[in-house]
C-alpha positions as CSV (number, residue, x, y, z in Angstrom):
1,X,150.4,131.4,-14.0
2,X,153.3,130.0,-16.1
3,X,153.2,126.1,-14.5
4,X,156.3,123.9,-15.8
5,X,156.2,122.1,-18.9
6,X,154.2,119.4,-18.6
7,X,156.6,117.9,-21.3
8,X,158.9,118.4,-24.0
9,X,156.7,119.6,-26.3
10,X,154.9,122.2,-24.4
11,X,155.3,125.6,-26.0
12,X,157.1,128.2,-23.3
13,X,154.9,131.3,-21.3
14,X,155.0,134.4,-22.4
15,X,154.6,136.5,-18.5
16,X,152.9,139.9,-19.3
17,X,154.7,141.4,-16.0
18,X,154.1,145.1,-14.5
19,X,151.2,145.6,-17.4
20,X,149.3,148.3,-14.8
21,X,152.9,149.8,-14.1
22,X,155.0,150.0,-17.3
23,X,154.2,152.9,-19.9
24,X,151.9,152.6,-22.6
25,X,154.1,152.7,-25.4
26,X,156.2,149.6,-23.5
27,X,152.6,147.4,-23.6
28,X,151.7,148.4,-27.3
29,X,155.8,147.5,-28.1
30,X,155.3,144.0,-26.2
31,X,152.5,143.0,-28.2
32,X,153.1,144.1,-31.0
33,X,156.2,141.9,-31.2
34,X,154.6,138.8,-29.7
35,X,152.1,138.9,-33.0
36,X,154.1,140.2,-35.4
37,X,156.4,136.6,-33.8
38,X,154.0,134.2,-33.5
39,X,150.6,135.4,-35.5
40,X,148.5,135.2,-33.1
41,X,148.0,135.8,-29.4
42,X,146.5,134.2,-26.5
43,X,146.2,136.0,-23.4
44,X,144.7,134.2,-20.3
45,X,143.7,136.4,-17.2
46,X,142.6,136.0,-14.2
47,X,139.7,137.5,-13.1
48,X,141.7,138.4,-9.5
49,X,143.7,140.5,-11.9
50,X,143.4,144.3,-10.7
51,X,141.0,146.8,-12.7
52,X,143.7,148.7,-14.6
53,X,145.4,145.6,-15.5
54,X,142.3,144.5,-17.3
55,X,142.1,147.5,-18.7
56,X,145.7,148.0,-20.0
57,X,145.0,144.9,-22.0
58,X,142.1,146.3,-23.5
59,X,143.3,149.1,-24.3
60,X,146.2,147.6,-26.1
61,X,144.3,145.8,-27.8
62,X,141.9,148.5,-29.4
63,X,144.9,151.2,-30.1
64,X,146.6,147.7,-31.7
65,X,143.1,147.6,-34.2
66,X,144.5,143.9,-34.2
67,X,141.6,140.4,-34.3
68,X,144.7,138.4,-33.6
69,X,144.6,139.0,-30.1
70,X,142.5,137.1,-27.8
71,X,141.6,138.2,-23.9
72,X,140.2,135.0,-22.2
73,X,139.1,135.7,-18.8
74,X,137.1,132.4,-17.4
75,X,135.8,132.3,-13.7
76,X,138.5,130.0,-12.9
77,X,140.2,130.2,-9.2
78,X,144.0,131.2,-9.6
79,X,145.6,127.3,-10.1
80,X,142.9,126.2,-12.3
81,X,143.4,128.7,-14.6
82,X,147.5,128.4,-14.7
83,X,146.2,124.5,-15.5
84,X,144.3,125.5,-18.4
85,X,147.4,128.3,-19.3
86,X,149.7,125.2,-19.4
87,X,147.3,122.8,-21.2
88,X,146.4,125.8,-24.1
89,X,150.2,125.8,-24.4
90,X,150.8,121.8,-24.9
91,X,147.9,122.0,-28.0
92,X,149.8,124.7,-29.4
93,X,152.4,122.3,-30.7
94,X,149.7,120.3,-31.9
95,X,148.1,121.5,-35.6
96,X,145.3,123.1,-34.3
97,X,144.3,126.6,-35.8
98,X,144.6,130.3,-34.0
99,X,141.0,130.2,-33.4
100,X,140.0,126.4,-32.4
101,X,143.0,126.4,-29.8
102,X,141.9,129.9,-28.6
103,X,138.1,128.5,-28.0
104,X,139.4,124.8,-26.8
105,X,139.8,127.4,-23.6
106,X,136.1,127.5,-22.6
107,X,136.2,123.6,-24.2
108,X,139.0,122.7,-21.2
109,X,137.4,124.3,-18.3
110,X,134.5,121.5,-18.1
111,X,136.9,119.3,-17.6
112,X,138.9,121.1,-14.7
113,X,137.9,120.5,-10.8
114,X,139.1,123.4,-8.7
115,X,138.6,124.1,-5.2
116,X,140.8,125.2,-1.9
117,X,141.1,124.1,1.9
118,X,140.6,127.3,4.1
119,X,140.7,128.3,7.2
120,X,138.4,131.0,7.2
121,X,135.3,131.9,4.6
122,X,134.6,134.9,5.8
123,X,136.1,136.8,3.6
124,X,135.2,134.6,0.4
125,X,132.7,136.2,-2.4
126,X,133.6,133.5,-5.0
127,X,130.9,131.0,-3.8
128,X,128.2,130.7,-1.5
129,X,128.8,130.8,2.3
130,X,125.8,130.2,4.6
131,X,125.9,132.5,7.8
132,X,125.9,129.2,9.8
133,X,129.6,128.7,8.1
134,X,130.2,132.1,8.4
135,X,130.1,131.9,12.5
136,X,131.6,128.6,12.5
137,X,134.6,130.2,10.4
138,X,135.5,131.9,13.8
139,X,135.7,129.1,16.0
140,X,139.7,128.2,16.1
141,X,140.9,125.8,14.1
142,X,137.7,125.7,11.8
143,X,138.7,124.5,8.2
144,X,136.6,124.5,5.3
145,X,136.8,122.2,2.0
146,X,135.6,124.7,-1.0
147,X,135.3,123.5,-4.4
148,X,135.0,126.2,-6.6
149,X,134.7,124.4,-10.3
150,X,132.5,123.0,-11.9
151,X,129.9,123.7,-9.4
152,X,130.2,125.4,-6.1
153,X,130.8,123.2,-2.8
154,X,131.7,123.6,0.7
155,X,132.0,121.7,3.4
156,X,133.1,122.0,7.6
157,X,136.1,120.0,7.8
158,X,135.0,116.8,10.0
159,X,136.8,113.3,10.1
160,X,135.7,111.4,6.6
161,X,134.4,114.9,4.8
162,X,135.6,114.9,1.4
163,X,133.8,116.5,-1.4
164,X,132.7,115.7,-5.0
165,X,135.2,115.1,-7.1
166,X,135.5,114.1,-11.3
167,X,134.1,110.9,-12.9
168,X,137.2,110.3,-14.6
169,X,140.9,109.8,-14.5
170,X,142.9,112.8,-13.5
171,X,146.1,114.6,-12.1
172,X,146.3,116.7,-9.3
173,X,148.3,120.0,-8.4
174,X,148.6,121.3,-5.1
175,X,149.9,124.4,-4.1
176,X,150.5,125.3,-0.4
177,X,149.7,128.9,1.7
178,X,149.4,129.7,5.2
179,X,147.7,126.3,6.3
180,X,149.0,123.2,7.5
181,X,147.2,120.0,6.8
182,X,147.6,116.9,5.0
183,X,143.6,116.7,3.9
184,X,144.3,117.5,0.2
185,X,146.8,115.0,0.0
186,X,145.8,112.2,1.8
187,X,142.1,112.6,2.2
188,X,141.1,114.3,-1.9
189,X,143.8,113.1,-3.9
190,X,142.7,109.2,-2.5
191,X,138.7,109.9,-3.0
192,X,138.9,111.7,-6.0
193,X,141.6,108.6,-7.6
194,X,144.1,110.8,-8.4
195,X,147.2,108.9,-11.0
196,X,149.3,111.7,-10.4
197,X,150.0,114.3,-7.6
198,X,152.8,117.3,-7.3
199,X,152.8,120.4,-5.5
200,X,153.7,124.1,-7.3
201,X,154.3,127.3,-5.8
202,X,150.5,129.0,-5.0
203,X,149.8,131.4,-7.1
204,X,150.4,135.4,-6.5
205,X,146.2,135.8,-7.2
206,X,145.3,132.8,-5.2
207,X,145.4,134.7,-1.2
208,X,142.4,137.7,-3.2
209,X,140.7,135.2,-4.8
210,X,140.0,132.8,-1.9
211,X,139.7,135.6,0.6
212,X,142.2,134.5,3.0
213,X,146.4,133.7,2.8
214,X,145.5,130.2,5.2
215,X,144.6,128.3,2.3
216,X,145.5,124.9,-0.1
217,X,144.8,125.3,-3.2
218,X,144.4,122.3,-5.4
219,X,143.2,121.6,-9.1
220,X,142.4,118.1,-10.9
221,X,142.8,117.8,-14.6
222,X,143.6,115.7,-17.4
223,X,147.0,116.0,-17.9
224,X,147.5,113.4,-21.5
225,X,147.7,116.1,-24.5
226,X,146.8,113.5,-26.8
227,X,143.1,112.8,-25.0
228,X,143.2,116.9,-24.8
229,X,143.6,117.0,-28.6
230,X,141.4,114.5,-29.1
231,X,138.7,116.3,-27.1
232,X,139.2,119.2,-29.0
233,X,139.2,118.2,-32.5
234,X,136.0,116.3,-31.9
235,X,134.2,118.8,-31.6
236,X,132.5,120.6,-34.7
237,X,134.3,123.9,-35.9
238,X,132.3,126.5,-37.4
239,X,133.9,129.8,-39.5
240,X,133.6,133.3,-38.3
241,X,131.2,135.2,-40.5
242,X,132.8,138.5,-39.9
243,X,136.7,137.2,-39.9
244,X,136.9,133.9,-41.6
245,X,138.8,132.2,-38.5
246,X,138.0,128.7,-37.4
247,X,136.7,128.5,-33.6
248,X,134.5,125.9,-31.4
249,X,131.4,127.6,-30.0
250,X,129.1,130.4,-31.2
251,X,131.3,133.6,-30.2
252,X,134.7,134.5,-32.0
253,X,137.8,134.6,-29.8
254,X,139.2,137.2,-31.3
255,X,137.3,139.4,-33.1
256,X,134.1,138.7,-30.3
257,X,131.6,138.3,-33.5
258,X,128.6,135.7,-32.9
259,X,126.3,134.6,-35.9
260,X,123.7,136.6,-37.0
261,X,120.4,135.5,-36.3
262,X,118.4,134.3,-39.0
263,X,114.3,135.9,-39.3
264,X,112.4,132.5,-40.4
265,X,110.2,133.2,-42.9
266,X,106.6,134.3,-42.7
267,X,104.1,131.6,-43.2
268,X,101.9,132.6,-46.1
269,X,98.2,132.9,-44.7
């Protein structure tokens, strides 16, 4: 989850480690210095996180009684989400409020493309497998391109298959499991016009999310902070009615209000 700097300005991680593990009182200690610290807190999950992991962070964040938390859980495959982790953290040096850099989040995630190379779909419940794919998936040597964001592809791995990639200019991660192949790298990264490509560690979520430990996982992304900042603030901002914060978007990050709807009036007779 916590990717390298992109640059020099990219604000540092903070790795909530051991959350389902450690005591209570640790958890309510550890956050409770991060926003007492910084303000406000971010917290990016992924949705491969375990049950009472999800649950340790909702419960700290009730017994906190604190709107200056925020729990963003996107459907993002492991990679993609440490991409958008990384990216939230190069606009926090930026001069963007708690609240508009908290929903640039859901902004970002439009812009990611996320999929894997696998050797087996069998096991995968994160997008659509066919039962014709699902038999071929036993055949040796059977590799499947799976793109997982924004919308759900797959394809048999054949001479020439490549699979819908972004219509604009992008960087590419790639992060290497139990598979060998080149297809990401040569094949993708060369149809999808990648202007930049380096490989990171996979993440520890990525073997439960894709199903299977023989996998590639990639992501493509814009990786230019200032056309990230520029995406953001052109967006319109609107102020929570319940807590006064800024956001982008109909739903507050951290206190989870949305507008209240407004009756129109009756027409007189």
């Amino acid at each position: 989850m916590a990717l390298p700097a992109q640059d020099e300005r990219t604000v540092p991680a903070v790795v909530l480690q051991d959350l389902e593990h450690e005591p209570l009182e640790r958890s309510l200690a550890g956050m409770q210095t991060l926003v007492e610290q910084h303000g406000h807190v971010i917290v990016v999950c992924s949705t491969a996180a375990s049950r009472a992991v999800r649950q340790r962070l909702h419960t700290v964040r009730s017994l906190l009684e604190s709107d200056r938390i925020a729990v963003f859980r996107p459907e993002l495959p492991p990679l993609a989400l440490a991409v958008l982790a990384r990216q939230l953290r190069q606009l926090a040096s930026c001069d963007l409020s708690p609240g508009v850099l908290a929903s640039a989040g859901r902004l970002l995630t439009h812009y990611l493309h996320a999929g894997a190379l696998l050797g087996s779909v069998t096991r995968l419940d994160r997008v659509p497998v066919d039962l014709k794919s699902h038999a071929k998936s036993w055949m040796p040597g059977s590799q499947f391109g799976v793109l997982a964001h924004p919308a759900p592809y797959l394809a048999r791995m054949a001479p020439g298959v490549t699979l819908p990639g972004p219509e604009f200019s992008t960087s590419m991660l790639v992060a290497q499991g139990q598979l060998q192949s080149d297809w990401v790298t040569a094949t993708l990264a060369k149809s999808w016009n990648a202007q930049g490509l380096r490989e990171v560690v996979l993440p520890a979520e990525s073997a439960t999310w894709w199903g299977t430990a023989k996998l590639i996982e990639f992501c493509a992304y814009l990786p230019d902070l200032s056309v990230l900042y520029q995406l953001v603030t052109s967006v319109r901002q609107n102020s929570c009615h319940w807590c006064g914060i800024d956001v982008i978007g109909d739903r507050c990050v951290f206190c989870s209000a949305t507008p209240p709807v407004h009756e129109q009036p009756a027409r007189a007779g």
